[in-house]
SEBAKOL-799044 format. One record per residue (C-alpha): x, y, z; residue in one letter. Coordinates in Angstrom, 1 decimal, always signed. Layout:
BEGIN
+--------+--------+--------+-----+
|      u |      v |      w | res |
+--------+--------+--------+-----+
|      X |      Y |      Z |   a |
...
+--------+--------+--------+-----+
//
This chain:
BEGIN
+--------+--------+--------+-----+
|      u |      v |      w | res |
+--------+--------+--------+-----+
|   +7.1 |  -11.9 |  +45.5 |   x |
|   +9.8 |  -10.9 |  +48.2 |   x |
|  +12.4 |   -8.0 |  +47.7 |   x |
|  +14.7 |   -9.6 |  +49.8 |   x |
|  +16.4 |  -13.2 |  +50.4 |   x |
|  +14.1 |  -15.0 |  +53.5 |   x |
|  +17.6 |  -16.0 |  +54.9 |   x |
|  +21.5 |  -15.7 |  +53.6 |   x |
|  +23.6 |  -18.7 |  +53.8 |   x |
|  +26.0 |  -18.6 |  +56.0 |   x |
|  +28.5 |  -18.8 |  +53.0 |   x |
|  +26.9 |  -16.4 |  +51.5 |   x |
|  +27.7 |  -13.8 |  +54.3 |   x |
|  +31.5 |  -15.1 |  +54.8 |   x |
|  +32.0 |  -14.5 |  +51.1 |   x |
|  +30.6 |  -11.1 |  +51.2 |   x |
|  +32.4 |  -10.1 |  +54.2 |   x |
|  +35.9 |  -11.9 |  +53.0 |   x |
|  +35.1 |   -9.8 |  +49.5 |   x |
|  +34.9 |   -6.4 |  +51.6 |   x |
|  +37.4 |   -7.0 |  +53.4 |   x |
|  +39.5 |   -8.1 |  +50.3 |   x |
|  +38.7 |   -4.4 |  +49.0 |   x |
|  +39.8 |   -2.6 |  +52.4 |   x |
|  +43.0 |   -4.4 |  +51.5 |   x |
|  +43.3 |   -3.3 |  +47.8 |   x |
|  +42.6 |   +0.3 |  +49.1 |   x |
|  +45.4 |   -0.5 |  +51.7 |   x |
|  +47.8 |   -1.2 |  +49.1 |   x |
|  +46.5 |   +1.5 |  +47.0 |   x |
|  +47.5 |   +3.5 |  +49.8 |   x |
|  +51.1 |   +2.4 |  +50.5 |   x |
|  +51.8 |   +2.9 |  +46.9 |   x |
|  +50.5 |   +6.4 |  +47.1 |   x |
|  +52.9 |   +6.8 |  +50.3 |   x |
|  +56.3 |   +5.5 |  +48.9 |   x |
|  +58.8 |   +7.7 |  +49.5 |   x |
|  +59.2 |   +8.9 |  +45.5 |   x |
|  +55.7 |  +10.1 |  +45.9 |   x |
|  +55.8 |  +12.8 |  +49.0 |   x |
|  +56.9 |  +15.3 |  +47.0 |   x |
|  +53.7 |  +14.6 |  +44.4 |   x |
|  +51.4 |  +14.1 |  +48.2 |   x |
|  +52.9 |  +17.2 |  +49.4 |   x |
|  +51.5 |  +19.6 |  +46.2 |   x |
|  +47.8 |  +18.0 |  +46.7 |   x |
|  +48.2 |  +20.9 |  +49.8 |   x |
|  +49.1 |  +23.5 |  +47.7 |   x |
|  +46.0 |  +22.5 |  +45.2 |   x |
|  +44.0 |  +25.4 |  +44.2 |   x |
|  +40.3 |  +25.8 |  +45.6 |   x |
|  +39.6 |  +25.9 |  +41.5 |   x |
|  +40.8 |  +22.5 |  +41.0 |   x |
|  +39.5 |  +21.1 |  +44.2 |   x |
|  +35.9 |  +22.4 |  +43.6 |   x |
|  +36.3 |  +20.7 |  +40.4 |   x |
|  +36.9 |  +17.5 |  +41.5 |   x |
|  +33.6 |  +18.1 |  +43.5 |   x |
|  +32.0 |  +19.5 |  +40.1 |   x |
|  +32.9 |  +16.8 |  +37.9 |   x |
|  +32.3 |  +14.0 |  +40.8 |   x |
|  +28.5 |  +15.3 |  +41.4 |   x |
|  +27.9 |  +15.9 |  +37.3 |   x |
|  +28.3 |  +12.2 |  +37.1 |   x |
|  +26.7 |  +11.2 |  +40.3 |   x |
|  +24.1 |  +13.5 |  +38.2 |   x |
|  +24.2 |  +12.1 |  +34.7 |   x |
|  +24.1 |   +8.2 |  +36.2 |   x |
|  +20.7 |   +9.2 |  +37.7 |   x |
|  +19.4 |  +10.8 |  +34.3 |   x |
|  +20.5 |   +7.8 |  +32.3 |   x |
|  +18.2 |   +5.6 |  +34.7 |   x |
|  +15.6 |   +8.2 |  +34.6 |   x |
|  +15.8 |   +8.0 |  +30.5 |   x |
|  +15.6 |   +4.7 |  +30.0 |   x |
|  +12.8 |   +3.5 |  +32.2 |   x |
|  +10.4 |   +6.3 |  +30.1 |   x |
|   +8.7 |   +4.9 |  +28.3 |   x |
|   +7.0 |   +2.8 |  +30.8 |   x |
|   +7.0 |   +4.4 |  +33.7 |   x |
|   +7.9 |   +7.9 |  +34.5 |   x |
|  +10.1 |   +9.5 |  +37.6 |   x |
|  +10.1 |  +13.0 |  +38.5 |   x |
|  +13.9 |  +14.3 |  +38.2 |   x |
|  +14.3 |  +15.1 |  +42.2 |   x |
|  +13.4 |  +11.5 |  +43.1 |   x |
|  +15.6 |   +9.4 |  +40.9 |   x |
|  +18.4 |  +11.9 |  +41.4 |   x |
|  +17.8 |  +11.3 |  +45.8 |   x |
|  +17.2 |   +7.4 |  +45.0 |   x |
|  +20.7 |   +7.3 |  +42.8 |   x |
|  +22.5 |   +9.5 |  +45.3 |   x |
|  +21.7 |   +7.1 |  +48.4 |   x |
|  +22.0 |   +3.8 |  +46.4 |   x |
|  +25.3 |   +5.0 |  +44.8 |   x |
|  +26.7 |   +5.5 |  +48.7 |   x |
|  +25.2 |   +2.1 |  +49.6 |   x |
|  +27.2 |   +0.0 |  +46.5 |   x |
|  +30.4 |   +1.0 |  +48.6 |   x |
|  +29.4 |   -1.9 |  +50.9 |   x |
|  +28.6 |   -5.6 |  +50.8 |   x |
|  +25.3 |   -8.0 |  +50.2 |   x |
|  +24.4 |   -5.8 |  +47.5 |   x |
|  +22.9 |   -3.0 |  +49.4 |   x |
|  +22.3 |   -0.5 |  +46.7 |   x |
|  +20.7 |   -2.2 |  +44.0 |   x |
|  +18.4 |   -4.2 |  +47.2 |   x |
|  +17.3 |   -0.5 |  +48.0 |   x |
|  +16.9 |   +0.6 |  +44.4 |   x |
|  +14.5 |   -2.4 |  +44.1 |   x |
|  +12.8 |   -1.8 |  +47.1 |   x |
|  +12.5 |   +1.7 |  +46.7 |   x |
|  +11.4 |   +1.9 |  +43.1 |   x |
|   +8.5 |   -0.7 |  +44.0 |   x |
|   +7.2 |   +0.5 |  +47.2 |   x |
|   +7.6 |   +3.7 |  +46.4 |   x |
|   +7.3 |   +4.3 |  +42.8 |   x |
|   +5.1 |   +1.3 |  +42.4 |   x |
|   +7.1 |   +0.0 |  +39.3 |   x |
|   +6.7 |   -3.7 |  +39.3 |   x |
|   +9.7 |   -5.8 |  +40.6 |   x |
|   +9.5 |   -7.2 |  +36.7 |   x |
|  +10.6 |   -4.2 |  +35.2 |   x |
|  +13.0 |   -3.3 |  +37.6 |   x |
|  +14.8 |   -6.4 |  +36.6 |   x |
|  +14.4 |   -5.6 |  +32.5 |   x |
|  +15.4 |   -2.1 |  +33.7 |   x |
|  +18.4 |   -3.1 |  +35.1 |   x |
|  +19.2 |   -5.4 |  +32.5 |   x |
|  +18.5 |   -3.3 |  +29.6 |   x |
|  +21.0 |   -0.1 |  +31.1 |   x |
|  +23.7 |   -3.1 |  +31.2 |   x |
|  +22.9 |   -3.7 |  +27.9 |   x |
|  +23.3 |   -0.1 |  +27.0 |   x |
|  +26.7 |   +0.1 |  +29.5 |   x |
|  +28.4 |   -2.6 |  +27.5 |   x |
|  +27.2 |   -1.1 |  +23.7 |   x |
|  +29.3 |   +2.0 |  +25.0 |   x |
|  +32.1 |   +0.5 |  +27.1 |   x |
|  +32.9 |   -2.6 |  +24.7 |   x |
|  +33.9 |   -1.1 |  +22.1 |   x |
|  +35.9 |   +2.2 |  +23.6 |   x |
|  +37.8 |   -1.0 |  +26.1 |   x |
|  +38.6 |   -2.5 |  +22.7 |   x |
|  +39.5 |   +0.1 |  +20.5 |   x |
|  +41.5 |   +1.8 |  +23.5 |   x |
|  +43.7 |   -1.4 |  +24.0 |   x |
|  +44.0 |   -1.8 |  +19.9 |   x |
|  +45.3 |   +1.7 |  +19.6 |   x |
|  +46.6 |   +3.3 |  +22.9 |   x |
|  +46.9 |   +6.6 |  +21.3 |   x |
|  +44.1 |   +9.3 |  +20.9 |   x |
|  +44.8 |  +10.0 |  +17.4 |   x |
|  +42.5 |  +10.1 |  +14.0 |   x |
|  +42.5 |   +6.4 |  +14.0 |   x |
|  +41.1 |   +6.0 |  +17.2 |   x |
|  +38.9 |   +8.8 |  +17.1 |   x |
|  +37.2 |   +7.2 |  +13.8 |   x |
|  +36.6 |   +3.7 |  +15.4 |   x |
|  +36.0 |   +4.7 |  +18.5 |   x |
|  +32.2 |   +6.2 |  +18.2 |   x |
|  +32.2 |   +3.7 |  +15.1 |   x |
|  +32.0 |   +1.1 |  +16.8 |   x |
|  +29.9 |   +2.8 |  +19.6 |   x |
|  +27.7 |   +3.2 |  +17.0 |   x |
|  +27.6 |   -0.2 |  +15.2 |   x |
|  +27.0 |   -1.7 |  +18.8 |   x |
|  +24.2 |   +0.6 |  +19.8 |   x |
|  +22.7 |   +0.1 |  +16.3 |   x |
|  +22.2 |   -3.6 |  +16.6 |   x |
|  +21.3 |   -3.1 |  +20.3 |   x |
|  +18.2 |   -0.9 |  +18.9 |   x |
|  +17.7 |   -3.1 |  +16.0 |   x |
|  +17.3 |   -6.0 |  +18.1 |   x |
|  +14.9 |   -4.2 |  +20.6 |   x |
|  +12.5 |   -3.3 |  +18.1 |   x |
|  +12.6 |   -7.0 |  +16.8 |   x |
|  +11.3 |   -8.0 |  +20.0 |   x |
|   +8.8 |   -5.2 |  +21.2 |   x |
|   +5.7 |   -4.1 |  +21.3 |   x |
|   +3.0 |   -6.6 |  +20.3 |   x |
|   +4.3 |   -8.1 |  +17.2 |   x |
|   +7.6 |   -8.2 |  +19.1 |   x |
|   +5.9 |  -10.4 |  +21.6 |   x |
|   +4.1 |  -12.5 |  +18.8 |   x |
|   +7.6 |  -13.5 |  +17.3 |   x |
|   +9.0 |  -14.2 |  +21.1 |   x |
|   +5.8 |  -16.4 |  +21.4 |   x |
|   +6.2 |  -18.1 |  +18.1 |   x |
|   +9.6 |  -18.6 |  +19.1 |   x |
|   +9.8 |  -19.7 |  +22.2 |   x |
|   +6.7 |  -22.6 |  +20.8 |   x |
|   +9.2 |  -23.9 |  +18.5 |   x |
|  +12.0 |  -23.8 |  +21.1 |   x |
|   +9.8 |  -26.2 |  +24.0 |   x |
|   +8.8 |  -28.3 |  +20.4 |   x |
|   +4.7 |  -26.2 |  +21.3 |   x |
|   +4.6 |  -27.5 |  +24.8 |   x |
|   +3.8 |  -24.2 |  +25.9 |   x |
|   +3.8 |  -20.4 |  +25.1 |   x |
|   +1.4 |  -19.3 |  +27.5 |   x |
|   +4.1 |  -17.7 |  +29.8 |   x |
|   +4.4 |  -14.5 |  +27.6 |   x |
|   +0.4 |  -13.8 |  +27.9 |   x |
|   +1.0 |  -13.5 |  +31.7 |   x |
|   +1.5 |  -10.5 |  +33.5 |   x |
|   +5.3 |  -11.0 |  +35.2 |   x |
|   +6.2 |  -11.9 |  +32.1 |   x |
|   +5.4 |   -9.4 |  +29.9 |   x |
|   +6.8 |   -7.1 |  +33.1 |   x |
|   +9.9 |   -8.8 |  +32.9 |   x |
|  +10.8 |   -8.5 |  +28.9 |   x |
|   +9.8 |   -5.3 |  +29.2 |   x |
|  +13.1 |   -4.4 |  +28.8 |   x |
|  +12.8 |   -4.2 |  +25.1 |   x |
|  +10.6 |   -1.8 |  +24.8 |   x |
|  +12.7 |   +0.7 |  +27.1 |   x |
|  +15.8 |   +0.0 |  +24.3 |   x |
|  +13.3 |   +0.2 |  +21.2 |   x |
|  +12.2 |   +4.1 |  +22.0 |   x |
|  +14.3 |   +6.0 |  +19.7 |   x |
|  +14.3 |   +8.6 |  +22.3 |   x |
|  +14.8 |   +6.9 |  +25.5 |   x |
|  +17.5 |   +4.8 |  +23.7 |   x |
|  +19.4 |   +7.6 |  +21.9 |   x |
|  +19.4 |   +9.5 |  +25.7 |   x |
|  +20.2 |   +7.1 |  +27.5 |   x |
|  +23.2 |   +6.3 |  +25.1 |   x |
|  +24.1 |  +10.3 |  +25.3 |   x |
|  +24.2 |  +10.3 |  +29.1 |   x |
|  +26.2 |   +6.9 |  +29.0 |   x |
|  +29.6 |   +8.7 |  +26.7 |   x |
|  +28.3 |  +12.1 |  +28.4 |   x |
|  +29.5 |   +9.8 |  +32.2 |   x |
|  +32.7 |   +8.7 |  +30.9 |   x |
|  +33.8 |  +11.8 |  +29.6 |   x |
|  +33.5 |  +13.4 |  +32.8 |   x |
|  +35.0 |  +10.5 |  +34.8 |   x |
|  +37.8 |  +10.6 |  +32.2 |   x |
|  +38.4 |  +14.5 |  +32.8 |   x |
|  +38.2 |  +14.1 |  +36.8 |   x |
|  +41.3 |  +11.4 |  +36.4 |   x |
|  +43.3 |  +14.1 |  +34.2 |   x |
|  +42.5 |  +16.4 |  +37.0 |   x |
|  +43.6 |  +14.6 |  +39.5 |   x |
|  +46.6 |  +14.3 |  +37.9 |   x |
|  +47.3 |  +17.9 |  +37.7 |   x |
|  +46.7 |  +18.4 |  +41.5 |   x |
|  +49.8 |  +16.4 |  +41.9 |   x |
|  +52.1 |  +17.8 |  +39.1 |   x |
|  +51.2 |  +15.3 |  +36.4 |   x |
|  +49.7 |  +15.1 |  +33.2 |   x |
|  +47.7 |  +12.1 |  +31.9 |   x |
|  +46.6 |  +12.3 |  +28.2 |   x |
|  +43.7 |  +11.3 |  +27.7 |   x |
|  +43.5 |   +7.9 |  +26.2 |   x |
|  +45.0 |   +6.9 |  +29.7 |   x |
|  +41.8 |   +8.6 |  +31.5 |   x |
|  +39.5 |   +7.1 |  +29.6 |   x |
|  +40.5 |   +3.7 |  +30.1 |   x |
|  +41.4 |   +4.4 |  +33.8 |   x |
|  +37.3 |   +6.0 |  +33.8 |   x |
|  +36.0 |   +2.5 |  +32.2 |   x |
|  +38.2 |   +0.5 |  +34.5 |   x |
|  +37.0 |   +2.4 |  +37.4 |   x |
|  +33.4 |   +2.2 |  +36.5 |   x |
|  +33.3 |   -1.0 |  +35.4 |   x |
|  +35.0 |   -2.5 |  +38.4 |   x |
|  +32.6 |   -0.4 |  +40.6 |   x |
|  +29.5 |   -2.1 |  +39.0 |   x |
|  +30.8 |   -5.2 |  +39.0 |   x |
|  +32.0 |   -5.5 |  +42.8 |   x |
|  +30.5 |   -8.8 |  +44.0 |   x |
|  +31.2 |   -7.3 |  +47.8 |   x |
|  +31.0 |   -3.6 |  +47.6 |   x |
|  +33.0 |   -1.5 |  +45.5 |   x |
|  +34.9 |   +0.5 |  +48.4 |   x |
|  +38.6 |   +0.1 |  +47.5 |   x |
|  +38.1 |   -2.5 |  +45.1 |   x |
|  +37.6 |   +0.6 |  +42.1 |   x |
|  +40.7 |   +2.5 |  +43.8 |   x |
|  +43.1 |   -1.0 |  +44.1 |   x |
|  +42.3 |   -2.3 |  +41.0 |   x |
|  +42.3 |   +0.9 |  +38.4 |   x |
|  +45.9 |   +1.2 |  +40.4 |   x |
|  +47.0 |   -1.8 |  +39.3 |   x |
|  +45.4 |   -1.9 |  +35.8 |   x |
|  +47.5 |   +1.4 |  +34.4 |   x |
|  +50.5 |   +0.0 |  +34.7 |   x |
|  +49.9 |   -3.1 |  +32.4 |   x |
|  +49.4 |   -0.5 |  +29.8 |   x |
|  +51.8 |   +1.8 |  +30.4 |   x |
|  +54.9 |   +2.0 |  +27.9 |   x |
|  +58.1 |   +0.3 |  +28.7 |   x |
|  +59.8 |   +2.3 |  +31.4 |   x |
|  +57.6 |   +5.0 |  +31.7 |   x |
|  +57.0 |   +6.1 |  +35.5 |   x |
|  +53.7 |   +5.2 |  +36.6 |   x |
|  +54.4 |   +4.9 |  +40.6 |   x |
|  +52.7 |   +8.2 |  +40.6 |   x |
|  +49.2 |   +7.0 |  +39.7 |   x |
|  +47.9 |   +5.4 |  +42.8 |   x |
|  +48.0 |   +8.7 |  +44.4 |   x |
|  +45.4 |  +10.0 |  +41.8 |   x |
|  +43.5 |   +7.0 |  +42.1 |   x |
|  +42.8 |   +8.1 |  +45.7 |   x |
|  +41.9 |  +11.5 |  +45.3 |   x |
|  +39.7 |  +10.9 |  +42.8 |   x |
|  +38.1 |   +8.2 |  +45.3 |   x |
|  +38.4 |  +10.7 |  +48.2 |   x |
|  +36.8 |  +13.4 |  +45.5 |   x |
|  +33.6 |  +11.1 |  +44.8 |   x |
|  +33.5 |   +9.6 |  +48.4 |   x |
|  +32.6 |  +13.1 |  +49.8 |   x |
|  +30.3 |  +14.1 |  +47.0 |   x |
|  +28.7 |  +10.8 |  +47.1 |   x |
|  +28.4 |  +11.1 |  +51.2 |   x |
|  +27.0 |  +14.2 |  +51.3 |   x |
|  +24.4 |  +14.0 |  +49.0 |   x |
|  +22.9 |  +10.4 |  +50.3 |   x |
|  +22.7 |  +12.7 |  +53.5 |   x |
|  +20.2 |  +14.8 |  +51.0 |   x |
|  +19.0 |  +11.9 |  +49.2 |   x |
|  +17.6 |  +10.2 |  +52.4 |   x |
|  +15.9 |  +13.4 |  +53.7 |   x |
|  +14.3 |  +14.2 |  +50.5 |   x |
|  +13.0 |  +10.4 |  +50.3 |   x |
|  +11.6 |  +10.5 |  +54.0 |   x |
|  +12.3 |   +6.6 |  +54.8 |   x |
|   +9.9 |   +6.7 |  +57.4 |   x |
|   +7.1 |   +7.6 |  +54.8 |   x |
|   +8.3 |   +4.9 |  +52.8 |   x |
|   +8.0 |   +2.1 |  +55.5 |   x |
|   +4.5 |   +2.9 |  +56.3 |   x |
|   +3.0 |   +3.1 |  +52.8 |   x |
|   +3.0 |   +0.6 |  +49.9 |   x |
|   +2.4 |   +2.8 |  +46.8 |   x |
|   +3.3 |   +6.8 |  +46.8 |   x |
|   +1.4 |   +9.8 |  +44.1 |   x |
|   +5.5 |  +10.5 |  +43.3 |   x |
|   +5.1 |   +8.1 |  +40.1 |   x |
|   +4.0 |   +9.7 |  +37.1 |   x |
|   +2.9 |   +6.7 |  +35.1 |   x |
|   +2.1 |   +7.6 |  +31.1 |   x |
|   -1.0 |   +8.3 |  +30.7 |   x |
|   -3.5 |   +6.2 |  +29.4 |   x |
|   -4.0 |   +7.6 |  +26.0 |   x |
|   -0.2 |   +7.6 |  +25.4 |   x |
|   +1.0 |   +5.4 |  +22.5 |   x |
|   +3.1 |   +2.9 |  +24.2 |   x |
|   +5.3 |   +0.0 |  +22.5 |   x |
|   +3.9 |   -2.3 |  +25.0 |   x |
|   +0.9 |   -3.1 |  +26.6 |   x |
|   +1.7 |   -2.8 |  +30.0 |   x |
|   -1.2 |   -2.5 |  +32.7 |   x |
|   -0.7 |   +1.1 |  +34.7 |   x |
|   +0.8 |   +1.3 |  +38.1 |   x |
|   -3.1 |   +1.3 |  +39.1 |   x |
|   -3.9 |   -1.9 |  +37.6 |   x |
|   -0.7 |   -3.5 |  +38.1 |   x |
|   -1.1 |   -3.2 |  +42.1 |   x |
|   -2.9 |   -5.6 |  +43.5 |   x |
|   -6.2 |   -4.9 |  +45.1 |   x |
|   -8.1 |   -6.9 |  +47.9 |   x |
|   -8.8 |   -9.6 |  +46.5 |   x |
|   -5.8 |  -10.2 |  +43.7 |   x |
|   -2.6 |  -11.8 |  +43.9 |   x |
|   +0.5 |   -9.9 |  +44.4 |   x |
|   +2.5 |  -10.0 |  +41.1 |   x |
|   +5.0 |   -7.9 |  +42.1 |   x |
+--------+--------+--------+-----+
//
């Protein structure tokens, strides 16, 4: 199976590039805002900012950059192992590479993870899936809680991690309902009575069972529950770099406003269709404001936007720099399978049946599943 398209459409490529270049533009406006004339004075203090609170930015931008890595890392356990230093050089470089168009990042992640790694192109999907999954049991219910009650206060604080909870409760539920091999019995059975028997035998084959894989990653207790922690663990850091921020320029933000400025900012970054330079910074700029009170003075806001882009963008820049050196890309081109995986061993109970990384590669004479 190929990583990559054979050939992009060319209407493919001109929406990709019209999408970038519709980001430059948001960061454009982001910009001007930033640069009105009520806002020098705020501009003017970012030079008087204290090394403390710039190496905090810096802190709390590669703690996240950190955490996103380790929440990959967590999930994909119990299947398929990754040594710490690898996924954190692999999430540092694909991170960078999401700030531009055709989907670079996640193409990498996939390519790297599977040539590399040797984790089937199957799993990767499930993988990727599944941490959406997980994304959306955490953000959903903080986006609707936070727009319900704008306040921090004992309300929201109780239905907040409640509904975190309830979410990630069914999430869990659900996984074990369709793992391990009476999981995959019921998904047979199931998907019999949904083609009226034609056919079940898709779920005995190998891609297949790669590909719903996904469940088992969300019905470990422990990769589940970790994954979850690093998830709130993320946004509380992206929500203290905003509040930050704001203090560099002589502001306060309380802290229901960072948190939904964090989820808007993350959220729009992984949903970028074109890269997610200036899109996060344009669009968190222009999403405050909607939920600001009546009169209250948000002009301010764009300028924190920036530097907590400007923050990230460095951090981010610097250690792709690292990731790529530590990841040898040269290595990587010449060989098809690399002794950095650390598969679970054979004699580990596993929730799925999964063939190892050895079995699961294709030898002479075998067709390429992956």
């Amino acid at each position: 199976m190929s990583l990559l398209p054979n050939r992009r459409g060319p209407l493919s490529i001109i929406l990709q590039l019209a999408g970038f270049a519709a980001g430059l533009a948001m960061l454009a406006w982001c910009v001007r805002e930033a640069l009105r004339p009520e806002n020098r004075d705020k501009l003017e203090r970012l030079g008087d900012a204290s090394p403390t609170q710039l190496a905090g930015l810096i802190a709390l931008s590669l703690a996240s950059l950190a955490v996103n890595a380790l929440s990959f890392r967590s999930l994909l356990s119990p299947v398929h192992r990754l040594k710490v230093p690898d996924i954190l050089a692999i999430n540092s470089l694909c991170t960078w590479l999401n700030y531009l168009p055709f989907k670079l990042g996640a193409i990498t992640r996939v390519l790297i993870h599977n040539r590399r790694d040797a984790v089937p192109v199957f799993t990767i999907g499930a993988w990727f899936v599944a941490l959406a999954l997980v994304m959306l049991s955490v953000c959903g219910p903080l986006i609707a809680v936070s727009l319900l009650r704008p306040t921090v206060d004992t309300i929201w604080i109780t239905l907040s991690p409640l509904g975190v909870l309830v979410a990630a409760a069914a999430l869990h539920l659900l996984a074990r309902f369709a793992s391990g091999d009476a999981g995959r019995s019921r998904a047979t059975r199931l998907f019999s009575m949904l083609t009226l028997g034609l056919s079940a035998r898709p779920f005995a084959q190998t891609p297949v069972r790669h590909a719903i894989a996904g469940a088992d990653m969300l019905a470990s207790p422990h990769a589940f529950s970790a994954t979850l922690a690093w998830r709130v663990i993320d946004l509380s850091l992206q929500a203290a770099r905003f509040m930050l921020a704001a203090s560099v320029i002589g502001h306060s933000l309380s802290a229901d406003r960072a948190l939904l400025a964090a989820l808007a900012f993350f959220l729009i970054g992984v949903f970028s269709p074109a890269g997610m330079l200036g899109t996060r910074e344009g669009g968190t700029a222009w999403l405050l404001p909607l939920v600001a009170s009546s009169g209250e003075d948000t002009s301010w806001f764009a300028a924190a936007v920036l530097i907590v882009g400007a923050s990230e963008l460095i951090t981010n820049t610097a250690c792709a720099a690292l990731g790529l050196i530590y990841l040898r890309p040269d290595r990587l081109l010449r060989s098809q399978r690399s002794p950095h995986a650390s598969p679970l061993p054979e004699n580990q109970p596993s929730s799925t049946p999964l063939p190892s990384p050895d079995e699961a590669r294709p030898g002479p004479d075998q067709s390429d599943h992956r």
